[in-house]
C-alpha positions in Angstrom: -9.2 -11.1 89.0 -11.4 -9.0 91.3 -15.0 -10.1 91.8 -16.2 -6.7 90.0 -13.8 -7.4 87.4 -15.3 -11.0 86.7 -18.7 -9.5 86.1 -17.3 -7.4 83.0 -17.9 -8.5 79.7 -14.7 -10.8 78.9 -13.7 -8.0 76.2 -13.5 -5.2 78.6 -12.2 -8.0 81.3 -9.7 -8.6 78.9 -8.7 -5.3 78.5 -8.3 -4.5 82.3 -5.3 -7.0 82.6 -3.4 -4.1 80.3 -3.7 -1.9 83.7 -0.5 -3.5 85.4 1.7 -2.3 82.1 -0.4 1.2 82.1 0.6 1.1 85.7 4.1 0.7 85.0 4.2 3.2 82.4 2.3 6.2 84.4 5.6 5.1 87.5 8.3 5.8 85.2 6.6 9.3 83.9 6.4 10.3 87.5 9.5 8.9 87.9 11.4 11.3 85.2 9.5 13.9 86.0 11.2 14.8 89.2 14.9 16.2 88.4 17.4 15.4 91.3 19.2 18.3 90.9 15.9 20.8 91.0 14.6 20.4 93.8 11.1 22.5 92.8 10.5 19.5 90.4 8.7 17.9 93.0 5.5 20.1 91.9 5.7 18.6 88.7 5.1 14.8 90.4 1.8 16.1 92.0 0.0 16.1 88.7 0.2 12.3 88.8 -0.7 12.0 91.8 -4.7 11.7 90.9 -3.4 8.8 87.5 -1.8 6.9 90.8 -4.9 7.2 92.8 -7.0 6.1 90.0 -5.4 2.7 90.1 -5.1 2.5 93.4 -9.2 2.6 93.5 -9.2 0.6 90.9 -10.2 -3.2 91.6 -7.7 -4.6 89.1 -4.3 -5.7 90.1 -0.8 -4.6 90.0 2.8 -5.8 90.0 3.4 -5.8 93.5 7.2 -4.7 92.5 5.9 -1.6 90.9 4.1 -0.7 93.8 6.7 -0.9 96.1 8.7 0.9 93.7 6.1 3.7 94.2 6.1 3.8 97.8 9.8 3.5 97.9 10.1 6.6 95.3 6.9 8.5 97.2 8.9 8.1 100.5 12.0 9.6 99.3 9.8 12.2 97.2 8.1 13.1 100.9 11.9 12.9 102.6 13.4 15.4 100.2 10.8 17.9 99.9 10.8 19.5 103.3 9.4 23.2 103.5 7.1 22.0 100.8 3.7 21.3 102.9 1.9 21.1 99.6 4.0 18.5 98.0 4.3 16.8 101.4 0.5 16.5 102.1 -0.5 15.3 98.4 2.6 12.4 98.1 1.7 11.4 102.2 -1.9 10.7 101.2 -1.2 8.4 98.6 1.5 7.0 100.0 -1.1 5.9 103.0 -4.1 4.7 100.9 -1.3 2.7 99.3 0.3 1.2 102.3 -2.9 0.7 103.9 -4.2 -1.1 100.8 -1.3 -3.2 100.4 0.3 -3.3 103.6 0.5 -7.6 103.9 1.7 -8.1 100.8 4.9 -5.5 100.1 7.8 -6.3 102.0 10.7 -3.6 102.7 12.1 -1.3 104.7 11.8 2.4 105.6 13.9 4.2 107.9 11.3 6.2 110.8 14.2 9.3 111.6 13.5 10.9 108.3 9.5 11.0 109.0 10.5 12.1 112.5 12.7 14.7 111.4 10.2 16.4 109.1 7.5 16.2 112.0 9.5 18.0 114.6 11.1 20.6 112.6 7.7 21.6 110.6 5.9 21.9 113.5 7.2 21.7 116.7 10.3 24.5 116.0 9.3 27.7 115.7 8.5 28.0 111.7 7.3 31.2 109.9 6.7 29.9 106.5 4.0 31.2 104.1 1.5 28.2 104.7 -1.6 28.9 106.2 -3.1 27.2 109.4 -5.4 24.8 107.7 -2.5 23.4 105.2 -0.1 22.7 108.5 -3.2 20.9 110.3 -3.2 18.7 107.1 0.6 18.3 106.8 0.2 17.1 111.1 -2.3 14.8 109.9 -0.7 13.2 107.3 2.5 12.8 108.5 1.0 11.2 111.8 -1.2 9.1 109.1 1.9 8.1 107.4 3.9 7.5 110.4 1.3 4.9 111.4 1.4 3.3 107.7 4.5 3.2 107.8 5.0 1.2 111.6 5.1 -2.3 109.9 7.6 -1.7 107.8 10.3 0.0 110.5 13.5 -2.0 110.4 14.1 -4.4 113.6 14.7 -2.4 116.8 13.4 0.9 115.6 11.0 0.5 118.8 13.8 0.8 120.9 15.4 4.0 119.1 12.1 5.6 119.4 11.7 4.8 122.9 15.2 6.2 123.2 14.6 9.7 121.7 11.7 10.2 124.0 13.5 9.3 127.1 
């Protein structure tokens, strides 16, 4: 239990240990509400995206299954919308306060060409999509923010292919 959770009184502390089950519950809403075979039903994930962040914040704790079910889920979420800045830059962000919040104790792998694919063909190819400036200097910064998140959990010799592609 978190310190600010000890100084509750022990009926509200009681109730806070529900939050890993509510936590579990709000995943598998987001989860069926992205359709595999519409791929604009990536917009309807987004309005969970402030419930996630909630617990995030939150000082209570969390199946540490679940959340790497969320990460896992976001990550493919971010891989599969490309040309969807929007959806990009609101899954990215969470995924990096969650990484970054739990990055020692979630243990998996993600693959780093995906991320690097998105990066170089949204904005270093010549792209002449809708978005506006602003929303492409977010997408650059989360997706450099993600990539960093996202370092420690590379598979074994990734550094190498990386160094590789540069070269």
């Amino acid at each position: 239990m978190h310190l600010y959770n000890a100084w509750l009184p022990p009926p509200v502390a009681e109730e806070t240990k529900k939050e890993k089950d509510s936590f579990r519950t709000v995943l598998n809403s987001v989860k069926n509400s992205y359709k595999p075979d519409d791929p604009d039903s990536v917009y309807s994930t987004l309005k969970w995206i402030s419930v996630l962040e909630l617990f995030i914040k939150a000082k209570s704790e969390l199946y540490l299954e679940d959340v790497a079910e969320l990460v896992q889920f976001g990550i493919e979420l971010f891989n599969i919308s490309q040309n969807k800045l929007y959806a990009q830059v609101r899954w990215g962000n969470l995924l990096v306060r969650v990484l970054n919040k739990y990055r020692k104790k979630l243990a998996f792998k993600v693959q780093w060409r995906p991320l690097y694919d998105t990066l170089i063909h949204t904005h270093f190819t010549r792209n002449t999509g809708p978005e506006g400036w602003r929303l492409r200097q977010r997408h650059f910064q989360t997706i450099t923010s993600l990539v960093r998140s996202c370092r420690r959990f590379f598979p074994a010799g990734s550094a190498l292919e990386i160094w590789n592609e540069f070269w």
